[in-house]
Steps between C-alpha positions, in 0.01 A plus 500: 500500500485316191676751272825431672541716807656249687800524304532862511376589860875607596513749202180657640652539847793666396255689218293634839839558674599738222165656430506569912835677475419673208138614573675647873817711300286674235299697782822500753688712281224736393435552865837530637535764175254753705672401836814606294363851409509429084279672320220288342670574238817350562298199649365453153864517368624207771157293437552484114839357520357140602267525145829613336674177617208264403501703188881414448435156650260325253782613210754301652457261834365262239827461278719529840280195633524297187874543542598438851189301634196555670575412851812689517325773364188522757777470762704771400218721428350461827825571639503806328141628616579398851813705501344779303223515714691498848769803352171735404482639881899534494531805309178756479623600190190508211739396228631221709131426595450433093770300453410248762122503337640455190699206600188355665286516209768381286542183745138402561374540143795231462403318743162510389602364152667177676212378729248551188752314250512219803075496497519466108710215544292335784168512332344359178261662195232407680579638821688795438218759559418386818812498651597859409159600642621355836869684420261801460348479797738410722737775397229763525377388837817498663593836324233640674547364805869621493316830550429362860828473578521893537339481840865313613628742798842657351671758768785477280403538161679187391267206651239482185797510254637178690192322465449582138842354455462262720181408307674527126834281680216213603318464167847319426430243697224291337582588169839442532359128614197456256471148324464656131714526227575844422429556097679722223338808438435544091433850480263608286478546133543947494270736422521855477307764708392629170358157369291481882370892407441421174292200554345594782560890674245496763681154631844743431328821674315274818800357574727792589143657643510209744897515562418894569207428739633184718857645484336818652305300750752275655808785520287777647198381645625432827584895503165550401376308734694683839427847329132408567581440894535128481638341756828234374221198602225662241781623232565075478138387465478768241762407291417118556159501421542567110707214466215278614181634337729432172518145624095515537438712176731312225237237448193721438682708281663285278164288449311819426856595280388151290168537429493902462729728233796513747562891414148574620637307858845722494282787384249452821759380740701808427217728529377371819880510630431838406233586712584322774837740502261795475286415759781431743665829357169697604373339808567566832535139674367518853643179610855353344298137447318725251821617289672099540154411354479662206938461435370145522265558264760699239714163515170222407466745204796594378758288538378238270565738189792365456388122404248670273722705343735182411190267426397815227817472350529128473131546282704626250776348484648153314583230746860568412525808612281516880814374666755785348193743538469410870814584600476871286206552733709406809736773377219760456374418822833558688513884285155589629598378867867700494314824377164458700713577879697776348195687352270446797804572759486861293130555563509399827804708563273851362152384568509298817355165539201612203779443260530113564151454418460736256824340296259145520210672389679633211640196362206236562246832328734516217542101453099519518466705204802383307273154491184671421727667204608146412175395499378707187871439348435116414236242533453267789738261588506165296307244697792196397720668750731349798286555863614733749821460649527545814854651632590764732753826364776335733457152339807473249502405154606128608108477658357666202670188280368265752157623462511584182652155312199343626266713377704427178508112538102538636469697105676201319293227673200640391627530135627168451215356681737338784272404856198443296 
């Protein structure tokens, strides 16, 4: 491709190696948890501890990386997933358990941060878009199809851990060896969570809503999923499938996100999310293709909240501040994602499997009228506003500067006239 893939097709192999590794440990754990007789809520408990670590993560990896480099860095953080990740079936021990997810989350948010500052450096104003739509992509595909990976015969208990680390240990390899000069990271120019609430609280309150609802999804759904009497073959297509209706959906709904009000979007995406968690709450599914359908479905729909809610703040908001804003929405996200496991682990825990689904219901209906609230609280959004940005809730702040700058340098072009 044009944009400059060439130059960057090792960083996407070792971006697909992670995502693999990653997308394979997140249900792993949940569902060795219930082999492990915890309580769903003590699952919830071990689950949160990887949002805790991306939490802690996006505070400091980038200051550690500035100091010491960013190759050492990606190597000794996938070192340190690797080994976290092969220790967890050591010791069945929950607290242990959250300690090694906390590690993990703490690593591959870093190493996150250095393959995104890497793409920054590879790509131009022009091009930048595109190729974090590809980095988008390719890291939810192969997330998803990490889910696959659950179907690997394990007699022991300890062969999917060593492929998940063998996975993480082999991402080292091509971007240990890419071509491209790895970049300081400038961090952004801070903002406080009151100045993103301020100037824009449904952005502030859809945010942690979409922390809450994907953090729920992704640390207890495969429990969900074998409460309902699917087999560990179905449980994987479930959990994979969300992942890539987003990669279908994202289009549509940020075009519809630029022409229309974005809070009417949120408002209807929410609400939908909402019914679809009802229906699946109510209904009696016949066939499990029926209940992977519509789980499907909840993913196309929801997941994109997210981008919108960032894209609503960054309406308000000076150009100065989107890229200190961005990463205050990163933090929000990781809150709603820690709590979201704990609280539906609890419901789960004294209602059954209901309580997953009614946990989503609640926080995509209350999002849905929060927006309609917001909706009578100020006028519509001003039309000279930056387009929908599209990012995923694990994309770090490094991608929301790449995407963002050129939204900012797209903004000064057409003030000063420049490409006319």
């Amino acid at each position: 491709m044009s944009f400059g893939l060439k130059s960057v097709w090792p960083l996407f192999i070792g971006v697909a190696l992670l995502q693999l590794g990653h997308g394979l440990q997140g249900s792993l754990v949940s569902l060795e948890a219930v082999n492990a007789s915890f309580s769903e809520t003590v699952t919830g408990f071990i689950m949160s501890g990887f949002y805790i670590g991306m939490l802690v993560s996006s505070m400091l990896a980038p200051n550690i990386i500035s100091r010491v480099g960013h190759i050492r860095v990606f190597a000794a953080f996938a070192s340190m997933v690797s080994t976290a990740i092969l220790l967890v079936p050591l010791w069945v021990d929950a607290v242990w358990w959250f300690c090694m997810r906390f590690i993990a989350g703490l690593c591959m948010a870093g190493l996150a941060i250095v393959v995104e500052s890497w793409l920054n450096s590879a790509s131009s104003n022009a091009d930048r878009g595109k190729m974090l739509s590809v980095y988008m992509i390719i890291s939810y595909a192969a997330n998803g199809g990490g889910q696959f990976l659950l179907n690997l015969g394990d007699p022991s208990g300890f062969v999917r851990f060593i492929v998940v680390s063998a996975l993480v240990s082999l991402a080292l390899v091509p971007i240990s060896l890419a071509p491209v000069q790895a970049p300081a990271i400038d961090m952004p120019k801070p903002v406080s969570l009151k100045d993103v609430y301020v100037s824009s609280p449904l952005a502030f309150v859809g945010t942690i809503a979409a922390g809450l609802g994907q953090g729920t999804f992704f640390a207890m759904g495969a429990i969900y999923g074998t409460q309902h009497g699917l087999s560990l073959a179905q449980v994987s297509i479930m959990m994979a499938l969300p992942s890539v209706a987003l990669i279908v959906s994202q289009f549509p709904v940020g075009s519809l996100s630029d022409r229309f009000d974005r809070r009417i979007v949120m408002m209807w995406l929410a609400l939908l999310t909402l019914g679809i968690s009802l229906i699946i709450l109510f209904t009696s599914f016949n066939t499990p293709l029926w209940l992977i359908g519509f789980i499907g479905l909840f993913g196309a729909i929801s997941f994109p909240l997210y981008s919108l809610a960032l894209a609503h703040a960054n309406d308000y908001l000076d150009e100065n501040q989107m890229l200190g804003a961005s990463a205050k929405l990163v933090l929000l996200y990781g809150v709603g994602a820690i709590i979201g496991p704990v609280i539906s682990g609890f419901l789960m825990q004294k209602m059954g499997s209901d309580g997953f689904m009614i946990s989503l219901a609640a926080i995509h209906g209350g999002l849905g009228f929060y927006a309609l609230y917001r909706m009578f609280m100020r006028p519509e959004t001003p039309d000279d506003t930056p387009d929908y940005i599209q990012v995923a809730p694990h994309v770090t702040p490094v991608a929301v500067q790449i995407v963002a700058e050129e939204y900012v340098e797209a903004s000064h072009d057409v003030e000063t006239g420049a490409g006319e």
